[in-house]
Backbone as JSON, one array per atom type, in Angstrom:
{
  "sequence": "XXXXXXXXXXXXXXXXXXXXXXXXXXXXXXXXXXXXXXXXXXXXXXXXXXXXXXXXXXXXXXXXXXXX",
  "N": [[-17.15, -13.09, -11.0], [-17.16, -11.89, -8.14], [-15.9, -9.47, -5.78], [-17.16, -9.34, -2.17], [-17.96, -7.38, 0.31], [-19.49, -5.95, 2.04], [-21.14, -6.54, 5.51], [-24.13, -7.17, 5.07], [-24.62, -7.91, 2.52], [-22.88, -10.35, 2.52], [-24.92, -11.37, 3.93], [-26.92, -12.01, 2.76], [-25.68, -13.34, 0.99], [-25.9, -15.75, 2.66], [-28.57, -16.22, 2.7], [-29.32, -16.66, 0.3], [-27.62, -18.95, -0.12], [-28.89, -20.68, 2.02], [-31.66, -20.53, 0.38], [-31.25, -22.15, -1.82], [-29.89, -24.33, -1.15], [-32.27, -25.81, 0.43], [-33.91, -26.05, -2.07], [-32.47, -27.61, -3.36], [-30.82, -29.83, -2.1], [-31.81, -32.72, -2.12], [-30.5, -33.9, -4.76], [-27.73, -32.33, -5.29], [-25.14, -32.28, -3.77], [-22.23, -31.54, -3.55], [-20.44, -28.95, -2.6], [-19.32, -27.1, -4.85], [-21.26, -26.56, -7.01], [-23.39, -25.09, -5.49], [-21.75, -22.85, -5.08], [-21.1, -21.59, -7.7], [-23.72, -21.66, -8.25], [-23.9, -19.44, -7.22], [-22.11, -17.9, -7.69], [-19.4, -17.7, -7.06], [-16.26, -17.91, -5.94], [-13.73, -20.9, -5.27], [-14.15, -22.37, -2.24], [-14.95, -20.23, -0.86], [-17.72, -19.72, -0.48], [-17.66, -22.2, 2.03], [-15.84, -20.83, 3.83], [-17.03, -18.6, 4.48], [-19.92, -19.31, 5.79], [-18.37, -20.6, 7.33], [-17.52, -18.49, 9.21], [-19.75, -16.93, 9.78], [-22.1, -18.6, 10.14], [-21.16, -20.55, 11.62], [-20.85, -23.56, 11.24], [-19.48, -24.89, 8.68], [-20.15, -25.11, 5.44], [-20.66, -27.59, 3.9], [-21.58, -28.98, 5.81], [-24.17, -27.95, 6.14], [-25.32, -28.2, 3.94], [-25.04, -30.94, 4.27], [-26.77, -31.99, 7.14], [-29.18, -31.1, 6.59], [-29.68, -32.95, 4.66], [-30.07, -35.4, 6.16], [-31.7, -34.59, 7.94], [-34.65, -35.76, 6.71]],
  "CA": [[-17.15, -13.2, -9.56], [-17.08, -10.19, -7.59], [-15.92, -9.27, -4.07], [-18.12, -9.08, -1.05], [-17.57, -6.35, 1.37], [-20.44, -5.33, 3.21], [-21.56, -7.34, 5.72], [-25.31, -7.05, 4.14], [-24.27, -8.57, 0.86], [-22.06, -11.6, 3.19], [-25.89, -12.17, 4.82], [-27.49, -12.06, 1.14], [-25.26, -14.93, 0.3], [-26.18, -16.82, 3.12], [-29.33, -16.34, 2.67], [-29.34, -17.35, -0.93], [-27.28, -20.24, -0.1], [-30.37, -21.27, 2.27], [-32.8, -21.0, -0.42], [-30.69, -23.43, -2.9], [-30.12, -25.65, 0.14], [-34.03, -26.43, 0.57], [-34.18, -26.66, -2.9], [-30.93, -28.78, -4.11], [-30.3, -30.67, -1.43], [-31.75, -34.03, -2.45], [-29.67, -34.15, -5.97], [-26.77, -31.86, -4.84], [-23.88, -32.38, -2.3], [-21.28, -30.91, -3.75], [-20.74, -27.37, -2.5], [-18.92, -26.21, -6.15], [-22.79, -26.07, -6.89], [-23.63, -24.04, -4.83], [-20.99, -21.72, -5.15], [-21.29, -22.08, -9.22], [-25.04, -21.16, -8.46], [-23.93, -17.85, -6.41], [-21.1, -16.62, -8.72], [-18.68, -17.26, -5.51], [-14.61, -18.39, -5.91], [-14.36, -22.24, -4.75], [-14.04, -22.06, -0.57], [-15.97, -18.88, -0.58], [-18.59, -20.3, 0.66], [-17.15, -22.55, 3.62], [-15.23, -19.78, 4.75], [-18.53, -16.91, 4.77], [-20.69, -19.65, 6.22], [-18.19, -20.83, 9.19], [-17.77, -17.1, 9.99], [-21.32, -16.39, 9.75], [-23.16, -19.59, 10.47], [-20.41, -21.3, 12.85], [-20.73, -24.04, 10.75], [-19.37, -25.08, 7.28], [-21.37, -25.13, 4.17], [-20.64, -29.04, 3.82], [-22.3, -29.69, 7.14], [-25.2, -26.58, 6.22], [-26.16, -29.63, 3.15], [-25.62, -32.4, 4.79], [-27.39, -31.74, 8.12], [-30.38, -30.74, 5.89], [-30.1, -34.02, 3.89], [-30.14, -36.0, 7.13], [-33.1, -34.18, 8.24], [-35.61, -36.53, 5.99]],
  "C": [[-16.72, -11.87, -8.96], [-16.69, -10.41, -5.91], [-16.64, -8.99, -3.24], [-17.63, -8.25, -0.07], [-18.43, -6.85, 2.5], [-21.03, -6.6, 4.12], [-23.49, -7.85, 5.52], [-25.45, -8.02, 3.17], [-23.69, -9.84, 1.58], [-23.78, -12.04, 3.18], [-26.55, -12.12, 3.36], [-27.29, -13.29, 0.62], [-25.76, -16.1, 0.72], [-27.53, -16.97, 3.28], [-29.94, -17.34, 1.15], [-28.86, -18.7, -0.77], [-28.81, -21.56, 0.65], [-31.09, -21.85, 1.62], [-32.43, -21.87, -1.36], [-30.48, -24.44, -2.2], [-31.78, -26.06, 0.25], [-34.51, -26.65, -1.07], [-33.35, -28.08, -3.8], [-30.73, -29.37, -3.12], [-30.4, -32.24, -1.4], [-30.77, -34.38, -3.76], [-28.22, -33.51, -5.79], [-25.84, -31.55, -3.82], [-22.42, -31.7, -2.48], [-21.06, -29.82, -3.66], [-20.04, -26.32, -4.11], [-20.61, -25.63, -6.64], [-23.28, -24.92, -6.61], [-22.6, -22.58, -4.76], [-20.76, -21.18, -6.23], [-22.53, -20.91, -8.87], [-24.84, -19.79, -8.15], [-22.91, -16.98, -6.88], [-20.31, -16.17, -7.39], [-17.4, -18.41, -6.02], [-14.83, -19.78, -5.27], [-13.47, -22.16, -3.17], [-14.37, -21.31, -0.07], [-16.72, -19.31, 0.71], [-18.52, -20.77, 2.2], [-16.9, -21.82, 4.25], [-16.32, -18.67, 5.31], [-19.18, -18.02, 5.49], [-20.2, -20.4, 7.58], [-18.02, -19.52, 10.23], [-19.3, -16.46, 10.36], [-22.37, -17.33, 10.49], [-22.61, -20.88, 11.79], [-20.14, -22.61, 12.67], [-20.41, -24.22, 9.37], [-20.39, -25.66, 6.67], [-21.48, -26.74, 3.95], [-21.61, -29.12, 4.57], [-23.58, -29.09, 7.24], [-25.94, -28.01, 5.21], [-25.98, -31.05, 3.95], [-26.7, -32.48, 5.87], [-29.27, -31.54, 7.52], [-30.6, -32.26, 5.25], [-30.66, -35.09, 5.03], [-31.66, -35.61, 7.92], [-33.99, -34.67, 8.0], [-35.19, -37.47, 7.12]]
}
């Protein structure tokens, strides 16, 4: 696991997180997953995606699952 600086590399993640969200989101709810998948510390995520996305990563999969 590595540190994220730049804010470049932050939008990388959340971009990546995206693309595993449209693909994992029917079998996977658990954000360790996703943070597993991205080689990211466990709360990484939440924390980069309520600074970034204004919402937490929980609510980034669920909101998507709910979507169907």
């Amino acid at each position: 696991m590595t540190l994220i600086k730049s804010n470049s590399e932050k939008m990388e993640i959340i971009r990546k997180f995206n693309e595993l969200i449209n693909r994992h989101f029917l079998e996977e709810h658990d954000i360790s997953f996703y943070e597993a998948q991205l080689g990211l510390k466990p709360k990484y995520l939440s924390k980069l995606s309520k600074k970034k996305r204004c919402t937490t990563a929980m609510s980034s999969v669920t909101a998507k699952a709910n979507f169907l």
